[in-house]
C-alpha positions as CSV (number, residue, x, y, z in Angstrom):
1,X,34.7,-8.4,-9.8
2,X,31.7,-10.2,-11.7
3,X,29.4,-12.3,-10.2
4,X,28.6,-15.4,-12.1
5,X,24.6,-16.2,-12.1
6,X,23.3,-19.7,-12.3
7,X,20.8,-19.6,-14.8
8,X,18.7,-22.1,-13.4
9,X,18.4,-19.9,-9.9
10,X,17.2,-17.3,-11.7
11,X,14.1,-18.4,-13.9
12,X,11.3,-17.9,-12.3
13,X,9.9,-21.0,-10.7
14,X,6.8,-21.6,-8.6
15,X,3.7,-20.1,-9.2
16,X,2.0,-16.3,-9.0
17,X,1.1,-15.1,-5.7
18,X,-2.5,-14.8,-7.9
19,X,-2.1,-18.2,-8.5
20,X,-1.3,-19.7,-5.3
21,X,-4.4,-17.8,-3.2
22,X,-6.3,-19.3,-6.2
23,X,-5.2,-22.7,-5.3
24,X,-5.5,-22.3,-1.7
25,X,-9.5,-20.6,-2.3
26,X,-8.6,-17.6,-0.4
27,X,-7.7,-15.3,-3.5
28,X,-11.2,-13.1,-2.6
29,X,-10.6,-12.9,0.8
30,X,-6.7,-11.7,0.4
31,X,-7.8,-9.4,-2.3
32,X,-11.0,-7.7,-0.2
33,X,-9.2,-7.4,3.2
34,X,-5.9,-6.1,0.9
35,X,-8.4,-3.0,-0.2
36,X,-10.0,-2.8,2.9
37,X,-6.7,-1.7,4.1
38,X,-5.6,0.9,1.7
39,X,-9.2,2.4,2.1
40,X,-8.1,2.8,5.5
41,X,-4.9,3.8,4.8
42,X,-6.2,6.5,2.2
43,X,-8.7,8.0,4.6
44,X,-6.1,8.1,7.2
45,X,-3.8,10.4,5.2
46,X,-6.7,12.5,4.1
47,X,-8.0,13.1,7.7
48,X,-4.2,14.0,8.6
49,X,-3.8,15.9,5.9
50,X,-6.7,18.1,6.6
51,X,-6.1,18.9,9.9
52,X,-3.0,20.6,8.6
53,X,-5.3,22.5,6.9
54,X,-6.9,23.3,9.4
55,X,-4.2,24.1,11.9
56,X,-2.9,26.1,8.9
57,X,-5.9,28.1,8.2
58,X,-6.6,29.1,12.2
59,X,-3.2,30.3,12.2
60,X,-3.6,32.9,9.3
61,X,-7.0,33.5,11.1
62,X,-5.1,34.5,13.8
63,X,-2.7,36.7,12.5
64,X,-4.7,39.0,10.3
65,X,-6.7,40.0,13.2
């Protein structure tokens, strides 16, 4: 079974996501809370990630006593 794609649907219409914050004067904003966010997301993981380090490394503390 094909499916049969109107061509004018699919071109792209509109404007870039870039483009429309630009219009709209809020592209810095968007962009500076967007990085705030994977900052926080990226310290996040690392602070998770070591504490499974350091549940990990009191363990092996523990057993080779």
């Amino acid at each position: 079974m094909s499916v049969k794609r109107n061509p004018e649907r699919t071109a792209r219409s509109g404007s870039t996501l870039d483009s429309f914050l630009e219009e709209e004067g809020i592209r810095e904003e968007v962009e500076a809370v967007a990085i705030k966010r994977v900052q926080a997301w990226q310290i996040e993981r690392a602070l998770q990630e070591q504490k499974k380090t350091n549940k990990r490394s009191r363990k092996f503390e523990r057993a080779s006593r």
